[in-house]
N, C-alpha and C positions, 0 to 999 in steps of 0.2 A: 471409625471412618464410615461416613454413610456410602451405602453400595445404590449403586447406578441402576437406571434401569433398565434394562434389559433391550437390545431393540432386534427384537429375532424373525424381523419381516427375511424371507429370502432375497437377497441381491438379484436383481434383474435388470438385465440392458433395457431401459427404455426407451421409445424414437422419439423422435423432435415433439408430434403431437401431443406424446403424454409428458412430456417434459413441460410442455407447453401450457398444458392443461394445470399439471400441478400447480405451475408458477401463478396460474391466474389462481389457484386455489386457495392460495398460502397471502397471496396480495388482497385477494378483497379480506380474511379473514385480518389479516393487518391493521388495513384501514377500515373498515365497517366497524370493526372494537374501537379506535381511535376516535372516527367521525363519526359514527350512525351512517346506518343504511344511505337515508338518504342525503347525508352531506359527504357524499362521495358518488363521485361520476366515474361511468366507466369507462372513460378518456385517463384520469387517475390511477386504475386498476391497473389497465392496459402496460403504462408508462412505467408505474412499480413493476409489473411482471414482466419488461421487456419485451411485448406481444403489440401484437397487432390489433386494435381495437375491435377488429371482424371476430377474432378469435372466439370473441364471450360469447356471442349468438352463435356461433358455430359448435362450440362445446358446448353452452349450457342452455343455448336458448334465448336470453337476456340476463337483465343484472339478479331477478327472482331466483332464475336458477344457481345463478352463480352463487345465492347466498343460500340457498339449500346444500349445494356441492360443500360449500365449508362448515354447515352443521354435521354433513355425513362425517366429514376429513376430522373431525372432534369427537365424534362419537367412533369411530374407529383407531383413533389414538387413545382415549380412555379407555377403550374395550380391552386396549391393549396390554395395557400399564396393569389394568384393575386385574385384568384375565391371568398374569402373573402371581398375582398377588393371594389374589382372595379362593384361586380354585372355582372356578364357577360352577362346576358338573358337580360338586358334593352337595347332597340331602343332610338337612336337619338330623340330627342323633348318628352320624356318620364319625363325628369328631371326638375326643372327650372334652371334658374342660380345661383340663391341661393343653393340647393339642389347638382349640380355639383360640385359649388365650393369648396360645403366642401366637395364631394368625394373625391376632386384634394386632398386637405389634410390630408385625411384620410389615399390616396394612400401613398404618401409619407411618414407619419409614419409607415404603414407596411412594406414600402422596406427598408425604416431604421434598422426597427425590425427586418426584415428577412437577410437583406443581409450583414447591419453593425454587428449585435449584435451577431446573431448565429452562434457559432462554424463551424456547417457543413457546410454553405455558402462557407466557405472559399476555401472547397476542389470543389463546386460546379462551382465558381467563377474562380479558376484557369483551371481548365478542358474545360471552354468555352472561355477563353483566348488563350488556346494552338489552341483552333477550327477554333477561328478568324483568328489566324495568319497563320495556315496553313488548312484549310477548307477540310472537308471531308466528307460522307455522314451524318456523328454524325452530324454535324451543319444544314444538313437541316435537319434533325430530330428536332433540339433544335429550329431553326428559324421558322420551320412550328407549331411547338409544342406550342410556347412560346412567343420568338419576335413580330414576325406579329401580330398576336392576342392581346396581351398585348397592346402593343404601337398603334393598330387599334380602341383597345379599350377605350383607356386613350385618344387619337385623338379626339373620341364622346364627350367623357368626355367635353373637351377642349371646344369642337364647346357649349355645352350647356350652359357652363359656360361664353362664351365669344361671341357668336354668330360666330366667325370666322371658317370659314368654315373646316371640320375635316381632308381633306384630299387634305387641300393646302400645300404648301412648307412651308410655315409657320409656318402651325401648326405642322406641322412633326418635325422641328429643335427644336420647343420649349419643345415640349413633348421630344426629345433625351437628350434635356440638366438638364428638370428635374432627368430623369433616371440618365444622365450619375454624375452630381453632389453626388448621394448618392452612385454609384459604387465606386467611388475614394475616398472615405471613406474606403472600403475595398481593393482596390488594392493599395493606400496608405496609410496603415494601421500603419505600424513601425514608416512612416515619418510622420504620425500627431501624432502620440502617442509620437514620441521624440518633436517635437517642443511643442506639448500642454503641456508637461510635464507630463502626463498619462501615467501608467503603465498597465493599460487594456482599453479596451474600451468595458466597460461591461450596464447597463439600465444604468446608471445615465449618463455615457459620451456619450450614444446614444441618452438619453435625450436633451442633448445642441445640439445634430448632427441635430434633428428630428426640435429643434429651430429654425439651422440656415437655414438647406433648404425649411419649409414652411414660415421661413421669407423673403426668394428670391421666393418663392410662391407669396405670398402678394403684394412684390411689380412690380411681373410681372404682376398680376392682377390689381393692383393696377394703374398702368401706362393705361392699356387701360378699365377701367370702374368703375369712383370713387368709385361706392358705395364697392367695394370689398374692399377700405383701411381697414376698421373695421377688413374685413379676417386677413389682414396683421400683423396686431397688438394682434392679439391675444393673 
């Protein structure tokens, strides 16, 4: 059974304005991924987040802001996820390779969890696709935020696990393609769910997702340090 991720923000009463604020947060982040920036007005946003169209100048400034405010709102949700996952305050030779390896594993079932299973990814996930293809300041917010540090960190990971060095070419390609494997579960979402024959992709069909890519775990470990088949076969 895939295990969920964790959401260990503390509960707190918030008043109208920061409710308010959220709501505009979560709604340009909606539609901005859906339309692009700019085929979305912020009469649009407004209406999604039940707010007052004064609202968005008032909190952010105008709609610029507003689309910075949901590169943070992303970058502080991955922070979040990742920050569970990967230990971020551990140094290089802190681990052994044992201890690594199953990070590598562990990671991989949380971006499953995060980015296949849950609803909100999806709006999280297109918003940083519209960024890639057309790049704006929002992206280096999300890439300083998020990227770098992630994939800088999963790199150590890598070196611990495998002795290979964390910040070769190597190591770089192989950490993108763990990543990018569990992405394509979510931006191919319709087309695995028609050919698997699934009609959601809810814990139990993230369950087989979370299978098959620390089973290509395995056997990348597998390939450069026998004793890791066991990993593989889990």
């Amino acid at each position: 059974m895939i295990k969920a991720v964790a959401d260990k923000t503390p509960r707190q009463e918030t008043s109208p304005a920061e409710q308010t604020r959220a709501a505009l947060v979560l709604s340009a982040l909606k539609l901005f991924g859906r339309q692009g920036f700019d085929g979305t007005s912020t009469r649009e946003i407004a209406a999604e987040a039940k707010a007052n169209i004064g609202s968005i100048a008032y909190h952010f400034g105008g709609k610029e802001g507003l689309r910075a405010a949901a590169a943070d709102h992303i970058v502080e949700t991955i922070q979040s996820v990742a920050g569970q996952a990967l230990g971020g305050t551990q140094l290089p030779g802190q681990a052994g390779p044992e201890a690594a390896r199953a990070q590598l594993f562990a990671a991989l079932e949380a971006m499953v969890a995060f980015i296949v299973a849950r609803p909100e990814a999806g709006d999280i996930v297109q918003f940083v696709l519209r960024e890639l293809t057309h790049p704006t300041a929002a992206l280096d917010r999300i890439y300083d935020g998020v990227f770098e540090p992630t994939h800088r960190r999963l790199c150590q990971i890598w070196e611990q696990a495998t002795g290979e060095p964390a910040e070769s070419e190597a190591t770089k390609l192989v950490v993108f393609t763990l990543i990018g494997q569990v992405i394509y579960f979510r931006i191919g979402r319709e087309a695995v769910m028609r050919r698997m024959g699934w009609r959601e992709i809810g814990n139990t069909e993230a369950a087989k997702v979370v299978a098959a890519v620390t089973g290509n775990l395995g056997a990348i470990l597998a390939a450069r340090n026998p004793v890791a088949r066991k990993e593989g076969k889990r």
